[in-house]
C-alpha positions in Angstrom: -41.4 118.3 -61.8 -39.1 115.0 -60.7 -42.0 114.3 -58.2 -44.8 114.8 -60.8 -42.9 112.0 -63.2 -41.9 109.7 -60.6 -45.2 109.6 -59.3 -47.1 109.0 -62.9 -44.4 106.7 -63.6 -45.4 104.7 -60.2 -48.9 104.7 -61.6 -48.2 103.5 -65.1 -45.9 100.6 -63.8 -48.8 99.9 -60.8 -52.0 99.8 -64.1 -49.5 97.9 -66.4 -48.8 94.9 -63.3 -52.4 94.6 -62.5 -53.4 94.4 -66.3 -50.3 91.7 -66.7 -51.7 89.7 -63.3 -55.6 89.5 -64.9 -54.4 88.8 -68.5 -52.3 85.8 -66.8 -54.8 84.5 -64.8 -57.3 84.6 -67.3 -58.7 80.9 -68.7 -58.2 79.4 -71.7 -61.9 78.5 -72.5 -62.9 77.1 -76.4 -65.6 75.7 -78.2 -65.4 73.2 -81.4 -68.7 73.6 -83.4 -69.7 70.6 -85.2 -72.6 70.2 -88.1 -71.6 68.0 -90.2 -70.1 64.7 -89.0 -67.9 64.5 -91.9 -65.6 67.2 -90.0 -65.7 65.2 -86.8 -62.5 63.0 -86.9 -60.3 66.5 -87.8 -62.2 68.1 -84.8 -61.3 65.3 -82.6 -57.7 65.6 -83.4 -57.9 69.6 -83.2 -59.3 68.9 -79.8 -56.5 66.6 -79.2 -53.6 68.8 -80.5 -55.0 71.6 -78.2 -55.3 69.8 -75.3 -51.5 68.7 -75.7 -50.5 71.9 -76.4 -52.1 73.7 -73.5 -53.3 71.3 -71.1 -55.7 73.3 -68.6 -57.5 74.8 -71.7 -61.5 74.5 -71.0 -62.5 72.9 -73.9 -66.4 72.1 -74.6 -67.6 70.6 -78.3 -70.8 71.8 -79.7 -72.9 69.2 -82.3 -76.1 69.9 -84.0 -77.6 68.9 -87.0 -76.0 66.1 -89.3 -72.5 66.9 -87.0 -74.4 65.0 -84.1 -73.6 61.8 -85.8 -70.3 60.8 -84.5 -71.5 61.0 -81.1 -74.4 58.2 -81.5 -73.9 54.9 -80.6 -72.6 52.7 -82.9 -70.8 55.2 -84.8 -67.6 54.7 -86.6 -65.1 57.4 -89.1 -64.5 56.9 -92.7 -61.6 53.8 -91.9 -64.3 51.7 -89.7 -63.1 53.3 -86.4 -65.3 53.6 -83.7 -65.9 57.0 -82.1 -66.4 56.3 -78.7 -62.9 55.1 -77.3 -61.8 58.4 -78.4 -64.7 60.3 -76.8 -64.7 58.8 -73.7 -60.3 59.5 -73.9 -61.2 63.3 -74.5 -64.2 63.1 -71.5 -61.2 61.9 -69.2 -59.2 64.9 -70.4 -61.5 67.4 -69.3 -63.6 68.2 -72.7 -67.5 68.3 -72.8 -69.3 67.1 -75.6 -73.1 68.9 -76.1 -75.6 67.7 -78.2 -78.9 69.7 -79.8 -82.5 68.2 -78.3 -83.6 70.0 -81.7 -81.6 68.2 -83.9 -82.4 65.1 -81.8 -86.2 65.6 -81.9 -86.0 66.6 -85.8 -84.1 63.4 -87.3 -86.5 61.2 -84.5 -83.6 59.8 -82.8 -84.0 58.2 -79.5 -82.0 60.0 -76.5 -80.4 56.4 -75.6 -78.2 56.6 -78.7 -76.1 59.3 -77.5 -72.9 58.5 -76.2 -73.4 58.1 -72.9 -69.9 61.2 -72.4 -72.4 63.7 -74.0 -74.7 65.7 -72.8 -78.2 66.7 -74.2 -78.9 70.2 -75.1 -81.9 72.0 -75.7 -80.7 73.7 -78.6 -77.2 73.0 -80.2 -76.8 77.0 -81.7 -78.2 78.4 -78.4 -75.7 76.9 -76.7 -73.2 78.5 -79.0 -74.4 81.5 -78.4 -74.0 81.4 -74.4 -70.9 79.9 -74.4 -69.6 82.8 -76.5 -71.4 85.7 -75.4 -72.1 84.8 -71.6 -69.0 83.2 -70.7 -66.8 83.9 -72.9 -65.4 81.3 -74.9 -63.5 81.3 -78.0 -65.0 79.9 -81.3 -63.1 76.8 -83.3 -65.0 75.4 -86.4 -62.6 72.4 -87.8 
């Protein structure tokens, strides 16, 4: 009987450290969904806080609809701030900023106003969908 439980006690301590080791080296991966620009400058200083707080977090923001504003050229927040400087800071830190084609084709907005940090999407809620289904990021909506 001392065999039987030293032996399932080997076995529970061997599952438990290899559960541990894959929880541990699992990555932090996050995306901010944007659609409505108003929400932009607390998204950007979510994105911010998160990064200081866990620096090799994977971090991708989503925009579609009126929340692709921020991220057109020329654009500035509520106090006359432009958007970019603080874009292009985030780019450097790692963070990806998406835009929707849909959204981009339905207001009639040229391509050569986006920031030149972000990259065109087909579709801004399709890319939500992989992000969170096929690769498993967690959802953030400031």
């Amino acid at each position: 009987m001392t065999i039987l439980r030293r032996w399932f006690s080997a076995i529970l301590l061997s599952l438990f450290a290899c559960t541990a080791a894959t929880a541990a080296q699992k990555e932090e991966k996050v995306v901010y969904h944007v659609n409505d620009a108003s929400n932009a400058t607390a998204a950007l200083k979510n994105i911010r806080n998160h990064l200081d707080a866990s620096p090799q977090a994977t971090i991708v923001l989503v925009a579609h609809g009126p929340g692709i504003d921020f991220l057109l050229d020329g654009a500035v927040d509520k106090n006359g701030t432009p958007y970019d400087a603080v874009v292009r800071e985030l780019t450097r830190r790692g963070v990806s900023f998406r835009v929707c084609n849909n959204t981009l084709q339905g207001r009639n907005i040229d391509r050569q106003r986006v920031l030149p940090d972000a990259v065109i999407v087909p579709s801004g809620v399709a890319e939500l969908s992989r992000l969170q289904w096929q690769e498993g990021y967690a959802y953030i909506k400031p």
